[in-house]
C-alpha positions in Angstrom: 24.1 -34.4 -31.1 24.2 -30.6 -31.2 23.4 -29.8 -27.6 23.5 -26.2 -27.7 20.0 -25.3 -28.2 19.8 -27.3 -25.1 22.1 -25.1 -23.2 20.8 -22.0 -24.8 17.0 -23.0 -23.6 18.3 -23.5 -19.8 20.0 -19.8 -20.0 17.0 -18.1 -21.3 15.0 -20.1 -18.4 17.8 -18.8 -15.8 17.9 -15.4 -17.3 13.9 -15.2 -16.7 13.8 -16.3 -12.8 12.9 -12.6 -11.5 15.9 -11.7 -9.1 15.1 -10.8 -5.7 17.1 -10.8 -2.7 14.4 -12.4 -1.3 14.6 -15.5 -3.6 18.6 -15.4 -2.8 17.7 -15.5 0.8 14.9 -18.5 0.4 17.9 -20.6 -1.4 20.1 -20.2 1.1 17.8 -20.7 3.9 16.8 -24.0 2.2 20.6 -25.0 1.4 20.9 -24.6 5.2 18.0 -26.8 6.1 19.7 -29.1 3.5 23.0 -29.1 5.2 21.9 -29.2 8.7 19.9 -32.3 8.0 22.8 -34.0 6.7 24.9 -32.8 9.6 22.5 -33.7 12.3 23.4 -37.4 12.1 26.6 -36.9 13.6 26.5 -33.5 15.4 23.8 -31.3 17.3 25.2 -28.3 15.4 23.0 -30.0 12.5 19.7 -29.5 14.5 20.6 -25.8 15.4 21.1 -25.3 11.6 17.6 -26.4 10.7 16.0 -24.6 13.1 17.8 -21.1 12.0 16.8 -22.4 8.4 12.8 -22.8 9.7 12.8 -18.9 11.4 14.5 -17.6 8.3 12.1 -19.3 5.7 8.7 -18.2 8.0 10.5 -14.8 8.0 10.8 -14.6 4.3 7.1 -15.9 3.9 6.1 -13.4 6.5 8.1 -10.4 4.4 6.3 -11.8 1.5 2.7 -11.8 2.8 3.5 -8.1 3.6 4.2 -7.1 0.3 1.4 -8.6 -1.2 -1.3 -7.4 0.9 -0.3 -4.0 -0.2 -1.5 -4.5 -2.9 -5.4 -4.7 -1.8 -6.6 -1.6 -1.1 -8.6 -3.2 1.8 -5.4 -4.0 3.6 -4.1 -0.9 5.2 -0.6 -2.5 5.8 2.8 0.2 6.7 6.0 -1.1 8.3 8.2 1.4 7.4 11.2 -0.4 8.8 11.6 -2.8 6.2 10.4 -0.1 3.8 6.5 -0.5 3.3 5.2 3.1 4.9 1.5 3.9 5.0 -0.2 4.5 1.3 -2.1 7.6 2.3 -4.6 9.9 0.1 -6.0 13.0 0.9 -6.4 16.6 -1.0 -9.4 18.0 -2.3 -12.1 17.5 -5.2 -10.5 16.8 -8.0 -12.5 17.0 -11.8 -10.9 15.2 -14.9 -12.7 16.0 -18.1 -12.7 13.2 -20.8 -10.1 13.5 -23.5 -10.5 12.7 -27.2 -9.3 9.1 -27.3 -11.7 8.2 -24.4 -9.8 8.6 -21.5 -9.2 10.5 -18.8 -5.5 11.9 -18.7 -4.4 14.1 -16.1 -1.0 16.0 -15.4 0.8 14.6 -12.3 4.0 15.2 -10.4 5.9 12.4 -8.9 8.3 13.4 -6.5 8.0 16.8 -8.4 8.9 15.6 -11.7 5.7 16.0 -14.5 4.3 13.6 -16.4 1.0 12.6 -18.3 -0.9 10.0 -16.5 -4.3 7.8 -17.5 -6.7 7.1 -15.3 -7.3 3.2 -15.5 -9.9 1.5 -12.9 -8.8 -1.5 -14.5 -5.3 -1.4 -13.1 -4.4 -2.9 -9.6 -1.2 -1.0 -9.5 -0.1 2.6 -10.5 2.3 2.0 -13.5 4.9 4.5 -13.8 7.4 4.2 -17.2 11.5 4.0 -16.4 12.4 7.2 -17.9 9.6 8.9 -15.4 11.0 6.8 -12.8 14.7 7.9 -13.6 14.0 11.5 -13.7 12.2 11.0 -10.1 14.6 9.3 -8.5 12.8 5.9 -7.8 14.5 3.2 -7.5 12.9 -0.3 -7.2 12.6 -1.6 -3.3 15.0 -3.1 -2.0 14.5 -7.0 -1.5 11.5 -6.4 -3.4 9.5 -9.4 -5.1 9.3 -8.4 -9.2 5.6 -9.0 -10.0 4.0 -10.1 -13.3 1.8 -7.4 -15.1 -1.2 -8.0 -17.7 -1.2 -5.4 -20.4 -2.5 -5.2 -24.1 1.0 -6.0 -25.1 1.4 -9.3 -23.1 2.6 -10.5 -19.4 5.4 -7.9 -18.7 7.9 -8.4 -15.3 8.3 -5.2 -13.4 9.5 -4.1 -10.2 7.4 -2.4 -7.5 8.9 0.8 -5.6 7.5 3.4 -3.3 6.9 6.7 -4.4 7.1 9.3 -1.5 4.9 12.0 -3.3 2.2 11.8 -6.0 0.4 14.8 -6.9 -2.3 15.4 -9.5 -5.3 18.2 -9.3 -5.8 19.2 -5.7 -5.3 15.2 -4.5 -1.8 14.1 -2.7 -0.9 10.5 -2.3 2.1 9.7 0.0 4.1 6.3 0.2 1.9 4.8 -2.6 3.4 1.8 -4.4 4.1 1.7 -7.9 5.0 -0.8 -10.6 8.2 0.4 -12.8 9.5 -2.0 -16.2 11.2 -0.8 -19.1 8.4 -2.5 -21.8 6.2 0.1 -20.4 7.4 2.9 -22.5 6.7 6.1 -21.8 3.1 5.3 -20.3 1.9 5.9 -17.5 -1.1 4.7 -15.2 -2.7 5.8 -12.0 -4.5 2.3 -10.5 -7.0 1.5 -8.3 -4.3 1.3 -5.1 -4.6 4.9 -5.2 -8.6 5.4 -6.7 -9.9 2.5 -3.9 -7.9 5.0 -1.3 -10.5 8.0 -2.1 -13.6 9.3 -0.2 -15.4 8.5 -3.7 -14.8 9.1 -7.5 -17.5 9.3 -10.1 -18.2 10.2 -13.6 -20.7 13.0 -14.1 -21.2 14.7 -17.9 -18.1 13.2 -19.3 -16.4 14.5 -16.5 -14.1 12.3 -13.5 -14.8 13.5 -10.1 -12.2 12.4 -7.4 -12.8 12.9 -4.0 -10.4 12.4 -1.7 -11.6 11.1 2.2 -12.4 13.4 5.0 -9.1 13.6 7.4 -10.2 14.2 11.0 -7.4 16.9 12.5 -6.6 15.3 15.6 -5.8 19.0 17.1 -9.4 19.4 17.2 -10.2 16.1 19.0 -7.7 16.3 21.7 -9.3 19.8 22.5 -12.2 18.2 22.6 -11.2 15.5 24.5 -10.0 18.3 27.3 -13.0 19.5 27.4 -14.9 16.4 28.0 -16.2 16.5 31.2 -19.0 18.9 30.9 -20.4 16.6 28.6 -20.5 14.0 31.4 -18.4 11.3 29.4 -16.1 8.9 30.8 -12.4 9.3 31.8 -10.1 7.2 29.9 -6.5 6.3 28.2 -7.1 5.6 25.0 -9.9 6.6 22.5 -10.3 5.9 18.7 -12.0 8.2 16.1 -14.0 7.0 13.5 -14.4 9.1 10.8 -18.4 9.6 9.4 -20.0 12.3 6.9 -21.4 14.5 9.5 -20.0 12.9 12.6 -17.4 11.4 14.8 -17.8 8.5 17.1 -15.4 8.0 19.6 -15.0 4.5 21.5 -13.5 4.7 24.9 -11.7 1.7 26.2 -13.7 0.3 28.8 -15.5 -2.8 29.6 -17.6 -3.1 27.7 -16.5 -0.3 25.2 -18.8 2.3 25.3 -19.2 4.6 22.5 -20.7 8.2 21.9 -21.7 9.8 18.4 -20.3 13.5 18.3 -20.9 15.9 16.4 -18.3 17.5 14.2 -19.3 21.5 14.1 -19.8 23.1 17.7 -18.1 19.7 19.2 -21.0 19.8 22.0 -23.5 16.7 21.4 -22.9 13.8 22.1 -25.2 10.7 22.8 -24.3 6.9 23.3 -24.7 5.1 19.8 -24.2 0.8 19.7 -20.4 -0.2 19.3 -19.6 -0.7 15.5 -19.3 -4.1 14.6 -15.6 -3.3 12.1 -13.6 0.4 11.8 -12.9 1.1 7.8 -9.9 3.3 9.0 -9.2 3.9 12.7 -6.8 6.2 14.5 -5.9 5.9 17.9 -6.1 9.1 20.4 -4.2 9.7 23.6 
């Protein structure tokens, strides 16, 4: 019996395993539950051993969870210190016209290196190609979890790593994630983790409008703050600015929280509004 198609089908099922550090971790977090369950029958060193396997498993799923909420735009989620920062988006108007083939393309730099990007609302991630990657100095993340990608050419494995500058038009995105595999060629995607982070985009006579959200300077709001009294508003700790089209409402930390509706020009009106029932994006004052 020839057994080594055998051997060569258990290779190529090894070889495609994504490795992570993560995964590596997870195996030998489980190989220490293993052992300390064996070694619990005859020593309390055993139950110490499972119970250092249980924190590092939950801290793997919880470094997991992290990861993947990133990518949903709804879920705001930075902690820098294991190397997720915050995925911000800001700039100006931004207009794309349609090219020939039925796309929109647009000239970006990432980290300062050019390159052609499409604009594809049918992408969760922003796809960037290795040689762009190279030339930019990313690098995938560091116990990063490889993801699987759909594209027109099949399922594709890449890596996910964090790209500290993405510029295209007048828009700037900061700390955005990005996807990075070889089978990607020299294509490149901008995806709805950075699109879901604008004020608004549209398409308008064959033309992509991008409009990046309204950043509140938080100069302005601590000047304002000082100069509260007049007004006749409360004192307090701790406020947090919403941010609104013509307005700001600022929720001061009281019981219960009481909330005033400013306005954003003179900074000199203000009247008491209902508390919001959820904040899109909130920033804490004080």
């Amino acid at each position: 019996m020839d057994l080594e198609p055998v051997f060569q089908a258990v290779a190529d099922t090894l070889r495609a395993i994504p490795r992570s550090e993560l995964l590596i971790a997870a195996l030998a977090a489980m190989a220490l539950g293993w052992i300390g369950a064996v070694v619990a029958r005859r020593s309390a060193l055993g139950g110490i051993l499972r119970i250092a396997s249980s924190l590092a498993l939950g801290l793997i799923l919880l470094t997991v969870v992290l990861q993947l909420s990133r990518f949903d735009p709804r879920f705001d989620v930075a902690v820098p210190q294991i190397g997720l920062p915050e995925q911000m988006v800001e700039g100006g108007e931004t207009r794309i016209p349609l090219s020939a083939d039925g796309h929109f393309w647009v000239r970006a730099e990432v980290n300062g290196v050019p390159g052609n990007f499409m604009i594809d609302t049918g992408a969760t991630l922003t796809a960037i190609s290795a040689p762009l990657a190279e030339r930019a100095g990313l690098e995938p993340r560091r116990g990063g979890i490889p993801i699987m990608l759909g594209t027109a050419n099949g399922t594709v494995q890449a890596h996910v790593a964090t790209v500290d500058s993405l510029t295209f038009g007048n828009v700037s995105a900061s700390g955005t994630d990005a996807a990075i595999a070889e089978s990607f060629g020299d294509f490149n995607v901008i995806g709805m983790n950075v699109l879901a982070r604008l004020g608004s985009w549209r398409v308008e006579d064959n033309t992509l409008i991008l409009v990046p959200a309204p950043r509140i300077r938080f100069r302005k709001i601590r000047r304002w703050i000082a100069r509260r009294e007049p007004l006749g508003l409360p004192s307090m700790d701790r406020a947090i600015a919403l941010p609104a089209p013509r307005h700001l409402a600022l929720c001061f930390r009281r019981v219960p929280w009481r909330c005033f509706s400013i306005s954003t020009g003179p900074w000199s009106r203000s009247h008491p509004i209902p508390m919001p029932s959820s904040f899109p994006r909130i920033w804490a004052i004080g």
